[in-house]
N, C-alpha and C positions, 0 to 999 in steps of 0.2 A: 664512182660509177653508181652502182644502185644497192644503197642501201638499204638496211632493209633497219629500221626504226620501230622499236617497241611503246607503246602506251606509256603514257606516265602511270604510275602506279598510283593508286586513291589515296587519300591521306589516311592516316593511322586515326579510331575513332579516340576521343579521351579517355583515359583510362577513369573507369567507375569510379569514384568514393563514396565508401559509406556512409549512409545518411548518419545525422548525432542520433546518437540515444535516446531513445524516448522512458527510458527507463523499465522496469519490471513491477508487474502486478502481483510477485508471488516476494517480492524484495519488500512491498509495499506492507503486503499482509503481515509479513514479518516483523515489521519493525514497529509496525502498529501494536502487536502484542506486544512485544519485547519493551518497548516504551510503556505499554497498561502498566505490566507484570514490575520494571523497575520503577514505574514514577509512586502507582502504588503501596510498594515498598519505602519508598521513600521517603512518600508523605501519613504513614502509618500512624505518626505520634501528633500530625500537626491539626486535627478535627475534619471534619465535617467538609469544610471548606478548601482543604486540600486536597481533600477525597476527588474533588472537580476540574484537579491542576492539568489530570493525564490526558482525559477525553479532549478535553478542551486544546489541548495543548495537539494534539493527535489529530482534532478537525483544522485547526488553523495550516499546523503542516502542509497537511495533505492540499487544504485548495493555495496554498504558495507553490507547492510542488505543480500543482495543474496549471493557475494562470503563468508558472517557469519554464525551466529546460525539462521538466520528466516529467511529462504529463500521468504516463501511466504508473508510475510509483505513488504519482498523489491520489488516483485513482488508486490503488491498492492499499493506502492508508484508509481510505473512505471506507474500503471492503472489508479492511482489518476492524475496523471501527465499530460498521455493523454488523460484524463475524461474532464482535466479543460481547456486543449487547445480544445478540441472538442466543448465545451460551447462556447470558445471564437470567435472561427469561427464564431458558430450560429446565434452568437449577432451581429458581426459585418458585416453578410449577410443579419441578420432583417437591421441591419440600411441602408445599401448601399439599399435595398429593397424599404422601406421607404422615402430615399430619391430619388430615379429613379421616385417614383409616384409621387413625389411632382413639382409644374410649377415654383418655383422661381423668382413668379412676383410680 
């Protein structure tokens, strides 16, 4: 007789997933020290030329991490990078500083 017929119901939308990782700029910063502070140490006895293994080693990272999957990690090695030469300035302006006041007698 007469039915009475409901709508089909909409289809269900996809459920989200979350986007990959792009990684962390504060992981970046991190590691970037953390690598200064051990490679530093590490290469302590070996001259002049190991002195250059960390930095070096710290820039290559970081643009593998950007042209890869964590962009923003390799960005936050960048930042770590010029975090620690920014320090390094600092200090070696306190000392030139420090020693302009001193009479050397």
């Amino acid at each position: 007789m007469n039915e009475m017929r409901l709508p089909d119901p909409a289809p269900l939308p996809p459920e989200p997933t979350a986007p990959p990782s792009q990684g962390s700029l504060i992981a970046g910063i991190m590691l970037a020290w953390l690598t200064m502070f051990l490679g530093e140490v590490a290469c302590f006895q070996g001259g002049m030329g190991a002195w250059l293994l960390p930095p070096v080693g710290i820039l290559v990272w970081g643009i593998v991490l950007i042209n890869g999957h964590k962009p923003r990690t390799g960005k936050g090695l960048l930042l770590g990078l010029a975090s620690i030469f920014a320090v390094l300035l600092l200090l070696i302006a306190a000392c030139f500083g420090l020693l302009s006041q001193s009479s050397f007698h």
